[in-house]
C-alpha positions in Angstrom: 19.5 3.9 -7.2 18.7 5.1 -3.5 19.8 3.2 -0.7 16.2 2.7 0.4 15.2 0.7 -3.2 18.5 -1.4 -3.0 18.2 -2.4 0.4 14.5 -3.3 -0.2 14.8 -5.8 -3.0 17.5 -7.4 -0.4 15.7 -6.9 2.8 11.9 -8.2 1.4 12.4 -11.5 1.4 13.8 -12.1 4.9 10.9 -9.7 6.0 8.4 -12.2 4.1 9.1 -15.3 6.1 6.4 -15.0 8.6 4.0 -15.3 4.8 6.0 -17.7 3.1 7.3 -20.2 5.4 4.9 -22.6 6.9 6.7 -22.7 10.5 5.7 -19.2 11.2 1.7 -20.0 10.8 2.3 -23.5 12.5 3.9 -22.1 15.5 1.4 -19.6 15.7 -1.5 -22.0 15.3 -0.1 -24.4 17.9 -0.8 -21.7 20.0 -5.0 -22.5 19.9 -5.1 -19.9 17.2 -7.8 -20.8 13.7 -5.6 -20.6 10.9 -3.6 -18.8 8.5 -5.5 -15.2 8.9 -5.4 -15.7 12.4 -2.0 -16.1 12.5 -1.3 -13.5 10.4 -3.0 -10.6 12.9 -1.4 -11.7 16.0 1.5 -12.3 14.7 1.8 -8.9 13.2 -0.4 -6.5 15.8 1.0 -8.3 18.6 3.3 -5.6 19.2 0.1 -3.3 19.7 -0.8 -5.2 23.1 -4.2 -6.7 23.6 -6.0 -3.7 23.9 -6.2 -1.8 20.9 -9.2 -2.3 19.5 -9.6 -3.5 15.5 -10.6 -0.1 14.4 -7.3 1.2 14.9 -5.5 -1.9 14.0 -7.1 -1.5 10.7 -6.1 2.3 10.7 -2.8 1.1 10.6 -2.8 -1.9 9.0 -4.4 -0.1 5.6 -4.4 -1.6 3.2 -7.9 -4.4 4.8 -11.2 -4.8 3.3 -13.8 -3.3 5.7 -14.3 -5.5 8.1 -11.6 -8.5 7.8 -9.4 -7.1 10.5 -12.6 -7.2 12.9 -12.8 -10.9 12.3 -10.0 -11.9 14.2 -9.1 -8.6 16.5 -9.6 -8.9 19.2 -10.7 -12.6 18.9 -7.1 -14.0 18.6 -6.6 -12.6 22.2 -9.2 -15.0 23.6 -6.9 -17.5 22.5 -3.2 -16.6 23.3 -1.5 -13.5 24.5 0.3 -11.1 22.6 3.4 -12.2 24.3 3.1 -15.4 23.0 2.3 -15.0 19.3 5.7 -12.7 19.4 7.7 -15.9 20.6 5.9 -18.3 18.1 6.4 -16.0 15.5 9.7 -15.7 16.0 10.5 -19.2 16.7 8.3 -20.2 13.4 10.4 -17.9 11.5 13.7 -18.8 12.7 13.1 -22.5 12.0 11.7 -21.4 8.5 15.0 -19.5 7.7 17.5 -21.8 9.3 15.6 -25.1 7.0 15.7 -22.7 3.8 19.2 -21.1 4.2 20.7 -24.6 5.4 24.2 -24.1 6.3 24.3 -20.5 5.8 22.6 -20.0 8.7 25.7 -20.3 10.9 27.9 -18.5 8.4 29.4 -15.3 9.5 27.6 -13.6 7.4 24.6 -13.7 9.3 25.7 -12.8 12.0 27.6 -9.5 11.1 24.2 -9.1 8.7 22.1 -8.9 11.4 24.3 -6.2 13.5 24.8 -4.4 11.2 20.9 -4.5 9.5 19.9 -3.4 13.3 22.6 -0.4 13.6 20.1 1.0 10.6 16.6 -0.4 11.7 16.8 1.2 15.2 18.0 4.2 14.1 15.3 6.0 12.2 12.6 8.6 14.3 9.6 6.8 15.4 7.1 9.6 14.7 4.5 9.1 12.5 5.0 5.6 12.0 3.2 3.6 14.7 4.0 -0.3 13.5 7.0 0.9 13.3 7.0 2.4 16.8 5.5 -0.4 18.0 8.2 -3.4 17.2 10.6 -1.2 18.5 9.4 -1.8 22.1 10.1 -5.4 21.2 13.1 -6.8 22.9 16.1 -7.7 20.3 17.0 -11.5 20.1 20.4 -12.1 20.8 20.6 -15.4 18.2 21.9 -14.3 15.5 19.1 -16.0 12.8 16.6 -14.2 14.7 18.2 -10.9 15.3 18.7 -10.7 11.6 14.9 -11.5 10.9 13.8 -9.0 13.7 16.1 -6.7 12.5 14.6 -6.8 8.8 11.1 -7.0 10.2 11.9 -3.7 11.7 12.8 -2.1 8.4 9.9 -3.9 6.5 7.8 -1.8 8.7 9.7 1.2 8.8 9.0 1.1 5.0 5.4 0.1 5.4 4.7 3.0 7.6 6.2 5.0 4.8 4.4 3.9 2.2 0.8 4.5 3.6 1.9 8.3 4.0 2.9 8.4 -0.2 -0.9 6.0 -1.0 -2.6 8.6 1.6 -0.9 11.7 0.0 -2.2 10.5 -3.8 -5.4 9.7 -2.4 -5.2 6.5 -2.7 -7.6 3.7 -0.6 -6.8 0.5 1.0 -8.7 -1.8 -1.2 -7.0 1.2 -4.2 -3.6 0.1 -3.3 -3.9 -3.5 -4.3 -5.9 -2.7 -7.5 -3.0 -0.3 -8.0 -0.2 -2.5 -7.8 -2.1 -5.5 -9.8 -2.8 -3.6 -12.9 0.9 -2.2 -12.5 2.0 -5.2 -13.5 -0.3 -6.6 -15.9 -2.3 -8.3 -13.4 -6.0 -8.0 -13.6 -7.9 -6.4 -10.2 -10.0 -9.6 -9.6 -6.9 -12.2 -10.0 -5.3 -10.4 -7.8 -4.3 -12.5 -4.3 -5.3 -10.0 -1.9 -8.3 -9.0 -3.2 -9.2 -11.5 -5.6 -11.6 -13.1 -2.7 -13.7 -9.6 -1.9 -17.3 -9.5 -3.4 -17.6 -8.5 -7.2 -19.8 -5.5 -6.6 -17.3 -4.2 -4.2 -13.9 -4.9 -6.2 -16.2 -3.8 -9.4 -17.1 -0.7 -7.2 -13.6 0.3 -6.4 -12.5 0.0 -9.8 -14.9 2.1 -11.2 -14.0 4.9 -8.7 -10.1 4.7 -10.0 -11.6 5.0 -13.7 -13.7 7.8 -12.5 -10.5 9.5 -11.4 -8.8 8.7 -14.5 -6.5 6.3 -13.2 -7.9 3.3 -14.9 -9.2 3.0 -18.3 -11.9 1.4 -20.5 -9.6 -1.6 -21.0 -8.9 -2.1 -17.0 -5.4 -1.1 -16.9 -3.9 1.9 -16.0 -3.8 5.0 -18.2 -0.6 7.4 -17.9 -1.8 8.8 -15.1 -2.2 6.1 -13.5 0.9 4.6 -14.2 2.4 8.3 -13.0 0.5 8.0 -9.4 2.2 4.9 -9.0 5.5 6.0 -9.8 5.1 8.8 -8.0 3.9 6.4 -4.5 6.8 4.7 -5.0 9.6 7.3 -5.1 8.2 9.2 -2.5 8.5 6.2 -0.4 11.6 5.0 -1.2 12.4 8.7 0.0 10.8 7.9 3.2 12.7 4.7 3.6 16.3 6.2 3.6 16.8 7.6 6.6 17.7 4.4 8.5 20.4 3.9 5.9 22.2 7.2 6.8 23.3 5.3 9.8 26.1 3.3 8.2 29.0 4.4 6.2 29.6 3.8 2.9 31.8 0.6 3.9 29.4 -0.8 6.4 26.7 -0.4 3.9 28.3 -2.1 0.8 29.6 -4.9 3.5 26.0 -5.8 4.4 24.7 -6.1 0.6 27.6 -8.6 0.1 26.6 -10.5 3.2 22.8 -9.9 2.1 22.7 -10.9 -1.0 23.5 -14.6 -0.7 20.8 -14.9 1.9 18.5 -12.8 0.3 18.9 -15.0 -3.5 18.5 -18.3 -1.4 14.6 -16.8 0.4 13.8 -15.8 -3.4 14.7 -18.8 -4.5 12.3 -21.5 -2.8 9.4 -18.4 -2.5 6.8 -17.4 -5.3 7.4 -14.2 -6.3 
């Protein structure tokens, strides 16, 4: 198994606490901001600065309906600052991971977790990956809960970065991606979470592009080749996720999946998955 897909099935869950944890989004909306979606695009494009407009957040971003990033970029900045959905998110998160993990939180483990998680995270190239690029010009916390999450957050979009390059290079679209993953697993396109909510004719529409390509069939799912495209996005970017790893030795890296893992089953096990 490559580095990259082992350290992701560890790393995901710490990187999902700003999504699963209710402190993130409270902190964030404490801040005047008008709920969950809200919180979710300063929170994540606050790196970007108030000035790049929602055309290019959605460039980046990918994987957004038309039109949903536009409804709260650059509206959120009306009502907070970048630097200040970067502190509540952080804050939010910390208190999310310090009520799950309990006493772990102050373990060791943590702490040597989070150094050594960082040693990898800011050591990849920046180029060609611009969320990546731009939580790198975030300053590191120095508390160890938080360092570990910023340091995970880091990779998490080191990987995301990645993994627009392999949809883009199958030709795959935004809205494509979600339909893609769903009916990998079984799940149909319009039960799916994040795009259950879009208008039929336009989920209907997408779908029936995919089939024309021969990715999805008669019955909805996926054909072979379907199933192949996805196997295919996924290697190539678990290839485009390695390089941080090369940064550690063998020992450092099987130290930080023991000190991961216990933190990473106690996230999985209070989240839905």
């Amino acid at each position: 198994m490559p580095n990259a897909r082992r350290m992701y099935d560890l790393i995901e869950p710490i990187g999902l606490v700003p999504y699963f944890a209710d402190e993130s989004d409270e902190a964030l909306i404490a801040l005047g901001l008008r709920g969950q979606w809200d919180a979710y695009f300063a929170g994540r494009a606050a790196p970007f600065g108030r000035s790049v407009p929602a055309e290019v957040v959605h460039a980046i971003f990918y994987n957004f309906a038309p039109g949903e990033v536009a409804r709260h970029i650059p509206k959120v900045w009306e009502l907070t600052t970048p630097e200040a959905a970067l502190a509540a998110r952080e804050r939010g998160c910390v208190a999310g991971m310090r009520r799950i993990l309990g006493e772990l939180a102050d373990a060791s483990e943590v702490t040597r977790a989070g150094d050594l998680l960082l040693k990898a995270a800011t050591s990849a190239p920046v180029e060609g990956r611009a969320l990546y690029a731009a939580l790198r010009t975030v300053p590191v916390p120095r508390e160890p809960v938080a360092r570990l999450w910023h340091a995970a957050t880091l990779l998490r979009e080191h990987r995301g970065d990645g993994h627009t390059v392999a949809l883009l290079a199958e030709g795959i679209g935004g809205t494509e991606s979600h339909v893609l993953h769903a009916l990998s697993v079984d799940i149909p396109a319009n039960e799916f979470g994040r795009v259950w909510h879009l208008p039929a004719a336009r989920l209907t529409a997408v779908v029936d592009g995919m089939r024309d390509r021969g990715l999805v069939g008669d019955d909805g799912r996926l054909t072979p080749a379907g199933r192949a495209t996805k196997e295919r996005v996924e290697a190539m970017t678990d290839r485009l996720a390695e390089t941080p790893y090369n940064a550690l030795s063998a020992q450092e890296l099987e130290c930080l999946v023991a000190d991961l893992e216990p933190i990473s089953a106690a996230l999985r096990a209070v989240f839905p998955w």
